[in-house]
N, C-alpha and C positions, 0 to 999 in steps of 0.2 A: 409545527416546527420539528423538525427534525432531530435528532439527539445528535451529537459528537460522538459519546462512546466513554465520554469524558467522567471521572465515578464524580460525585455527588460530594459538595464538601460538606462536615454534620457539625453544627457549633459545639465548641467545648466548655463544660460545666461553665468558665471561666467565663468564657463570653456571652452566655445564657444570664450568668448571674448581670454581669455586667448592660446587658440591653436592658432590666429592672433596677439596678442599682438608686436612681433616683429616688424610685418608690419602698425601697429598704432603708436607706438615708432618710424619710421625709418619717419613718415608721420610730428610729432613734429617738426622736424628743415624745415621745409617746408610752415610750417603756412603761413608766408609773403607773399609769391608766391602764394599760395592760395587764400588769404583772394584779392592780387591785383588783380587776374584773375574775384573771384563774385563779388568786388564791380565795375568793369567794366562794368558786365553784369548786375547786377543791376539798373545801372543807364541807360545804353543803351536798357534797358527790360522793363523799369521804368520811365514813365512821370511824375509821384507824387515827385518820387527821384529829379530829373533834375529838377524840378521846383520848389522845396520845397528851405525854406531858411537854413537846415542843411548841414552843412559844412561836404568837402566831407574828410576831416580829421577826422571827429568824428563819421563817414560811416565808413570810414576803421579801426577803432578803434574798434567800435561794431562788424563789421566781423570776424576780429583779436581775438577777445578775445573771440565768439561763439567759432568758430571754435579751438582753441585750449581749451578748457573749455570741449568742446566734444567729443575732442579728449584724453584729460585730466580723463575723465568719462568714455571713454571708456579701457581706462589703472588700472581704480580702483585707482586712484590718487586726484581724486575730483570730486565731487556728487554736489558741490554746484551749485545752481540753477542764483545765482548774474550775472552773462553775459546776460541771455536771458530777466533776468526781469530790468536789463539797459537798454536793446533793447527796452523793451516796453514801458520805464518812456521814454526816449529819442524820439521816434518816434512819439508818442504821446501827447509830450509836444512840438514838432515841426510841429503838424498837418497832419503826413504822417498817409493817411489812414490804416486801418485793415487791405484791402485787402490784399494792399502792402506792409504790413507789414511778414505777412503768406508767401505771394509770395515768397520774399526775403529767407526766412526760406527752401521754397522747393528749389530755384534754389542753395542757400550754399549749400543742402540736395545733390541735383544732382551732383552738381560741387564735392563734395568730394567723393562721390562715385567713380564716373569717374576714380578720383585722385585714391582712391583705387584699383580697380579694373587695372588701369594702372601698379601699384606696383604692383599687384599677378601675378607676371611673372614666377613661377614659379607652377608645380601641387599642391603642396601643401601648398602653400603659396594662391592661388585659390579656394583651399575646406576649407579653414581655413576662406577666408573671405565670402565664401557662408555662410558655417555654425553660422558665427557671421552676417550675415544681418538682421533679426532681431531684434537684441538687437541694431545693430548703427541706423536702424530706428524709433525703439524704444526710443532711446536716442533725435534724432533732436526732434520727435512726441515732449516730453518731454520739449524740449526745447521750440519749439513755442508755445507750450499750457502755457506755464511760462510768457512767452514776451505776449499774447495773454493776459492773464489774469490783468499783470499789465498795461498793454493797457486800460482795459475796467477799472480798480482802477483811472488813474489817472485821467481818461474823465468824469469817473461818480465824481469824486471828483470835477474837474473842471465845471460841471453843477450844481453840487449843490454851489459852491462859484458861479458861475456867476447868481445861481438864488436868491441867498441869497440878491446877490447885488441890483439886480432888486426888489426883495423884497420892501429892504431897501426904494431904489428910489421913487415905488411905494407908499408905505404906507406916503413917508415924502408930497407927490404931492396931497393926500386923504386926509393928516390932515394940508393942509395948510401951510406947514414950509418948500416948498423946494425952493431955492435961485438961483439955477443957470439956464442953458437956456432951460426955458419949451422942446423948440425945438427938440432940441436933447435928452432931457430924454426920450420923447416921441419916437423917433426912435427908442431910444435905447431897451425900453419897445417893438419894434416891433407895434406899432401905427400909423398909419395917422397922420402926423405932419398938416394938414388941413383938421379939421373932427367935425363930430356931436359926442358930447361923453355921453355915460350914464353910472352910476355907478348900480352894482347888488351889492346886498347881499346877498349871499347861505349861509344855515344852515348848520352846521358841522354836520352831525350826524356819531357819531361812531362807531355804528353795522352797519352801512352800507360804499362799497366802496366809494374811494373819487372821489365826481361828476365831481372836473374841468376841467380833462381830454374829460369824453364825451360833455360837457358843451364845451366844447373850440373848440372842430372840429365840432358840429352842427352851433355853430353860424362862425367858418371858412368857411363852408357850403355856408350860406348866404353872405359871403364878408364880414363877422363882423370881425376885430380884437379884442382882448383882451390880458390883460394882469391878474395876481391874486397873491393873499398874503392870508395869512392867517390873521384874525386878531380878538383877545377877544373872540376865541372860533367860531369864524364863518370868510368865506370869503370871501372880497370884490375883484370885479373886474372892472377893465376900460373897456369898450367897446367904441370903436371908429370906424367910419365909414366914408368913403369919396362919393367914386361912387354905392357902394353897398345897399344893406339893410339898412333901417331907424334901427338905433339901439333899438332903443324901440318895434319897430315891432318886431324884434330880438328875442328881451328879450321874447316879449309874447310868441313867437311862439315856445320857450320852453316847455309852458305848458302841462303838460300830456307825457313829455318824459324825465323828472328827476325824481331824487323819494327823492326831497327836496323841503324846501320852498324859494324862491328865491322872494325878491323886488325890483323894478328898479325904479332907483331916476327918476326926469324930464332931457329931452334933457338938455343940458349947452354945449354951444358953449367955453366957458372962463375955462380952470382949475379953476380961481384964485376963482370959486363958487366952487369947489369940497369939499370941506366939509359937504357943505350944503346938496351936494349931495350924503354922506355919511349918514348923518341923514335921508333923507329921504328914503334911498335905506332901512335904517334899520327898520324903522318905518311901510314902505312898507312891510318888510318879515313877523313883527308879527301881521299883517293883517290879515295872514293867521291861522288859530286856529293850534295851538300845533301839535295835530295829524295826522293834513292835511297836504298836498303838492300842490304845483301849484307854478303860478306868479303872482306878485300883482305889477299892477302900483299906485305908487305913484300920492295921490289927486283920484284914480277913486272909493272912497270909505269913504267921510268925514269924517263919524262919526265913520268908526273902527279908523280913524287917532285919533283921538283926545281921544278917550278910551286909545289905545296903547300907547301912549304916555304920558297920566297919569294914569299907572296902578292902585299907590292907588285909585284914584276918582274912577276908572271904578269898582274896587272892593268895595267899598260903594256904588255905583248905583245901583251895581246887586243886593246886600244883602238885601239894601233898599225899593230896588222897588218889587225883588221877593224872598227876604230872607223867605218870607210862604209857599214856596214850600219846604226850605231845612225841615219840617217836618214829607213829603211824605217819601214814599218808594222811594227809587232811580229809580226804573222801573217805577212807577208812574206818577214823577216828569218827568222824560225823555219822558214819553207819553205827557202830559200837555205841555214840552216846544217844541217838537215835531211841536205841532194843531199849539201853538201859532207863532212858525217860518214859517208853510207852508200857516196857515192863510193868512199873510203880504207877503207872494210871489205871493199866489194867486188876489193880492190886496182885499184881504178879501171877496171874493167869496166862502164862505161855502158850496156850491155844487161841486166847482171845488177843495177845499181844500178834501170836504169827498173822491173824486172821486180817487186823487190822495194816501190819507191816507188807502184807501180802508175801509170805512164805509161811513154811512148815515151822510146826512149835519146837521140832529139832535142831533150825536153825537158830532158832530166838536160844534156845540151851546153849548152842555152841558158839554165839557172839557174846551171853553173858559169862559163861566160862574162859573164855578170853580175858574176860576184863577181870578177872579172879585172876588168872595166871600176872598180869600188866598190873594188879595193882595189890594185890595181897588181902582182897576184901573179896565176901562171899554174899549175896543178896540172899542166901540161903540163913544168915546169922541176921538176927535183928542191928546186933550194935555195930557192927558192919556197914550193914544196908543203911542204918540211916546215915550212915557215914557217907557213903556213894551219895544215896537220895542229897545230903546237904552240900554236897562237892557239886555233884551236876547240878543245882542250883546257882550254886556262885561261877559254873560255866557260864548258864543260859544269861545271868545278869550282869556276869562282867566279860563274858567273851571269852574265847580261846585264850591259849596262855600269851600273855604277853611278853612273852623274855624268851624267844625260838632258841636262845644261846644254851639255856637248858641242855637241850637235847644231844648237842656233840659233847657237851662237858659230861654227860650220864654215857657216853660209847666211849670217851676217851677214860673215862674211870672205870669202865670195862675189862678195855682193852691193856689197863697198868697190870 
């Protein structure tokens, strides 16, 4: 016979389902028998099942009510999805893994087939459920991806309350107010209940992802536990250690693999200092100048402490001591305070400073004699120098001057 040219009409799910329908209908008074044959094998298939604390009533109840829900969908009688996504608040909230949760989903999957495939006793009761396979696999697919998904809602819900909590715990044990048994908070935090602890403070920043993740399995790396909160825009963390890594080691050995600024208090054997070790965990981070990144221990750097810790002072120091430079050009001034940073690294070696600046040690003289004429201090005097040395500090960590009004108010008192 010849073709027309005519396309080919394809049955839709609809009607597929529908040339078996009788045999889905006749499968409805049958549910019980069913649902008692998977949860048998479920549990006999199933070590998570048999060992878990869900009753094996509330098993057969979520079998019971997939399986007829499915069967239910497959008649065009009900699409609702409410069976599969009980399966997953339920199994979920009783600790039975994913795996086995999925599993369970294939073997009712199997088990019903079978069950069908037993009822197409007749030929056409056998093409009718070929032609609908498909759509009733289609349908479990459906269903476990349902139970699957409120699976991972109510786990991911339940880690965000149980970090919430820890949060809580943590932050009250940092700021001094927590009352019950160190002991067990500490477990509970996942700590060393007998340990050296140091507190960090990492810098929130925003256009970048959040550190505490790689932060957490580097120093797990080491044998370091930790715990973290967020707190005032930045986050602190406990680190504790028993047999492992000195936690301060730890902390440094951070350096150069975050891309934030991170402080670490001193060791403290006692929580009951953790506050203290919050101050200085924080004091410790803005050590670090703004821009920068690294680690900073706490006390290995006196005098950024004591600038950091009284920002106003340190901003009247800087303004004070080389407020004559804010009426350079900004390229200028940054050359000057340049010489005058690598000068005092060099311990004042003006050959070693040129070497490093890439110019002559004549020129390293004549930008530091500049800043003598601009500021009335000589790097040549000790009590001078450390004047400059502790000004150009509170530049590096608080920035150029912040108040540009300065500078015409110092030409217009010139020019009076």
């Amino acid at each position: 016979m010849e073709s027309n040219g005519a396309p080919q009409s394809v049955p839709t799910p609809d009607a597929m389902v529908e040339g078996a329908r009788e045999l889905f209908s006749g499968m409805i008074d049958s549910v019980g028998e069913l649902s008692d044959s998977v949860v048998a094998q479920i549990i006999n298939g199933e070590h998570d099942y048999a060992e878990s604390v869900l009753a094996e009533g509330v098993l057969e109840g979520i079998v019971h009510d997939n399986l007829e829900a499915i069967l239910q969908c497959l008649l065009g009688i009900n699409d609702s999805l409410a069976a599969p996504r009980h399966a997953g608040r339920v199994k979920a909230e009783h600790g039975i893994p994913m795996a086995s949760l999925l599993h369970a989903y294939r073997l009712a999957g199997l088990h019903l087939w079978d069950a069908m495939m037993a009822k197409a006793t007749t030929p056409e009761h056998a093409t009718a459920l070929l032609t609908a396979s498909s759509g009733v696999w289609g349908i479990i697919d459906r269903y476990s991806s349902a139970a699957a998904e409120t699976y991972r809602e109510v786990v991911d819900e339940r880690e965000r309350k149980d970090q919430q909590s820890k949060n809580v715990m943590l932050l009250t044990i940092l700021e001094g107010e927590f009352s019950g048994d160190a002991g067990r908070a500490v477990r509970a935090l996942g700590l060393p209940n007998q340990a050296t602890f140091v507190v960090l403070a990492v810098e929130m920043r925003h256009s970048d992802d959040d550190p505490i993740p790689a932060i957490t399995d580097l120093l797990r790396g080491m044998g370091v536990s930790s715990a973290w909160a967020p707190w005032k825009g930045e986050y602190l963390g406990l680190l504790g250690s028993g047999a492992g890594a000195h936690p301060s080691a730890a902390a440094q050995a951070l350096d150069g693999t975050v891309r934030s600024r991170i402080g670490a208090s001193l060791p403290l054997e006692s929580l009951e200092r953790a506050p203290d070790a919050v101050r200085q965990a924080l004091l410790a981070m803005r050590c670090i100048a703004p821009t920068a990144v690294g680690v900073h221990l706490y006390g290995a750097a006196p005098i950024d402490t004591m600038l950091v810790a009284q920002p106003a002072y340190a901003a009247e120091l800087r303004d004070g001591v080389l407020g004559g430079l804010a009426d350079l050009d900004p390229d200028d001034a940054r050359v000057l305070l340049d010489t005058l940073e690598c000068f005092f690294a060099t311990d004042g070696s003006t050959a070693e400073c040129g070497k490093q600046l890439h110019c002559h040690r004549n020129t390293v003289l004549h930008r530091l004699g500049r800043i003598t004429e601009m500021t009335g201090r000589s790097v040549a005097k000790p009590g001078q120098a450390a004047e400059l040395f502790t000004a150009l500090r509170a530049v590096r960590l608080t920035g150029l001057w912040a108040t540009p009004a300065r500078a015409p108010l110092r030409a217009a008192l010139r020019s009076a």
